[in-house]
C-alpha positions, 0 to 999 in steps of 0.5 A: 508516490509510486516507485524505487527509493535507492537508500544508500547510508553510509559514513563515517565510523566515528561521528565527525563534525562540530555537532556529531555526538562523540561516543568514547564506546565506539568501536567502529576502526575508521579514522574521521580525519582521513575521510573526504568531508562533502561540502554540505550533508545534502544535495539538494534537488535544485543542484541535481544535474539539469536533464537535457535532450541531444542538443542542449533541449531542455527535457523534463525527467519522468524517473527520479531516483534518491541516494540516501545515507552517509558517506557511502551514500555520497559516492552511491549517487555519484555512480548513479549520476555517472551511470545515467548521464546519457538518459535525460529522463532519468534524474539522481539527488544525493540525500546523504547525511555523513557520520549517520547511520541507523544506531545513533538514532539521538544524533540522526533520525533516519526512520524520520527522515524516511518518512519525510521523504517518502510523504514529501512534495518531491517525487521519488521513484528509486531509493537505495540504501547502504550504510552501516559503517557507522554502526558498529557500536553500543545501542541505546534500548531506553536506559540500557545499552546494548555492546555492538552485535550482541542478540539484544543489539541485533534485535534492535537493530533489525527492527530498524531496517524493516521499519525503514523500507516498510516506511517506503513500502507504505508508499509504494516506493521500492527499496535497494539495500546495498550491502557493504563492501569488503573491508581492508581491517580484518575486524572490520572486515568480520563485522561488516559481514554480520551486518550483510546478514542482518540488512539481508535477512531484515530487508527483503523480510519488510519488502525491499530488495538486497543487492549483494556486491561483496565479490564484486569488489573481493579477491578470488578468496572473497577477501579486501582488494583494492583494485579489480575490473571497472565497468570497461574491464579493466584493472583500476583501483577500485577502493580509497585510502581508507580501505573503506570507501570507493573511488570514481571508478568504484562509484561507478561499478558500485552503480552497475550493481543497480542497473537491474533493479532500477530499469525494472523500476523504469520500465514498471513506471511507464503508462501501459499501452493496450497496443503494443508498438508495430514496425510501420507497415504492420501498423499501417496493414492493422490500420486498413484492416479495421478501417475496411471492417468498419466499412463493411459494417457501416460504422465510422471511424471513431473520434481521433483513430488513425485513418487508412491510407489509400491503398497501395501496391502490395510488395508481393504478389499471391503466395503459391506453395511450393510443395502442396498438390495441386487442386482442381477449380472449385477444389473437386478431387483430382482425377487423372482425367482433370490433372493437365498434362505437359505436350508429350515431346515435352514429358518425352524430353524432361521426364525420359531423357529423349533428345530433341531434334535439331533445329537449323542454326541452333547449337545442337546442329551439327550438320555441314551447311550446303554450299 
């Protein structure tokens, strides 16, 4: 299963939910109540959005990107979808799970998950992964706990992210690991900066590519701002309520952060072709030419080859050179004697400047006419 898996995970800092184990040691500054709650963890791949040609044709997708995460992850593939709207062939699944993350490992397990995704029925060409605001807390090293960011917690947790892009690694499956955004608490701002660290440093050591877009939605002091350019250039709000999350617009600028990489996995993707693509004539001269070789050498045409058209006027006539010497037939040197020579009144005129006589009607007559 070759190709980009898009890893977005992101949520919910405290875990919300009926069955998100609650952890009093949190200290991740995010408030579950003000966070939009999707209606289901994830988008199944029978509700990604159905490709179709101009027209209403039905057209099969040959490139299928994953957005996997919390609810980072959610708004991830919803730019990506926006993104990609206009090609039919290429088709987003939301694979989002809120309130998860790469710590609570007891509550979801994202390395499984990966694994199941990558070894699934289900092809998957791109995945891209952003989480992490969910992870600012204590993590559990068997039966010792580790405070948030500590060497010991950092270690842990660096081995989770190379384990999880080496999981599609082994797959052959390329990896996007988006870094966070700037953030509106200025503590949480600090902690989101070490994990950027982490996830670059961790990430592109397993394999997998790190996409920074931290001065995409900063300040000119690479500080929190809400609002900034959009995808056209104009000045929107980018960031949500919370200070942590996108809007539609943010969605979608998130999502021009992965154009790159994603059409450098599209493009690797495609069956290769010994010949390259020729404009229409130059394939049709290519094609006469071999045809009128196999003539010569009094082979056929293989079974299934484009065959010659009949032959046509040509656009053109010889190409004469402009400034090269003239040569005599038979490509002998020439000699003064070999070289022809204009008529002498007309070397006279051009080349000496001598007048010609007039003639009786012409423009140059200028004698009075005889009555």
């Amino acid at each position: 299963m070759a190709g980009l898996l898009v890893w977005a995970i992101s949520g919910v800092a405290a875990f919300a939910g009926s069955d998100a184990p609650a952890d009093p040691a949190s200290t991740t500054p995010i408030d579950a109540r003000k966070i939009r709650t999707a209606a289901a963890d994830f988008v199944p791949a029978s509700q990604a959005r159905t490709p179709s040609a101009p027209g209403g044709v039905p057209m099969e997708a040959s490139f299928f990107i994953d957005a996997i995460g919390d609810s980072l992850a959610v708004l991830a593939a919803e730019g990506l979808t926006q993104a990609y709207a206009d090609k039919p062939d290429i088709a987003v699944s939301g694979r989002a799970r809120e309130s998860s993350g790469l710590v609570r490992d007891d509550y979801y397990d994202w390395i499984k998950a990966a694994r199941d995704l990558a070894n699934g029925k289900d092809r998957v060409d791109f995945v891209v992964v952003l989480l992490g605001i969910n992870d600012i807390q204590p993590l559990r090293d068997g039966a010792a706990s580790c405070d948030p960011l500590t060497d010991k917690w950092r270690e842990i947790y660096g081995q989770r992210i190379e384990k999880l892009v080496e999981t599609f690694q082994l797959a052959h499956i390329a990896v996007a690991w988006v870094g966070l955004p700037p953030m509106r608490s200025e503590r949480f701002n600090a902690q989101a900066v070490k994990l950027n660290e982490l996830y670059k440093e961790r990430a592109e050591k397993a394999g997998g590519r790190y996409i920074d877009i931290w001065d995409a939605f900063a300040d000119q002091n690479g500080q929190y701002d809400a609002f900034g350019p959009d995808v056209s250039g104009q000045t929107v709000k980018l960031r949500g309520v919370d200070g942590i999350h996108f809007t539609k617009a943010g969605s979608r600028k998130l999502a021009q952060f992965l154009d790159a990489e994603i059409k450098r996995a599209y493009e690797k993707s495609k069956p290769s072709s010994d010949i390259a693509t020729l404009p229409p004539d130059i394939e049709q001269a290519a094609i006469d030419i071999n045809a009128q070789i196999r003539r010569e050498m009094g082979v056929g045409a293989p079974s299934g080859a484009p065959v010659a058209s009949t032959p046509r006027k040509p656009p053109a006539g010889p190409i004469q050179s402009l400034t090269g010497q003239p040569i005599s037939p038979g490509g002998a040197l020439l000699t003064r004697a070999t070289v022809q020579r204009e008529p002498p009144e007309i070397e006279d005129v051009l080349a000496r400047g001598v007048p010609v006589d007039p003639k009786p009607g012409r423009a140059d007559d200028f004698s009075w006419p005889r009555h």
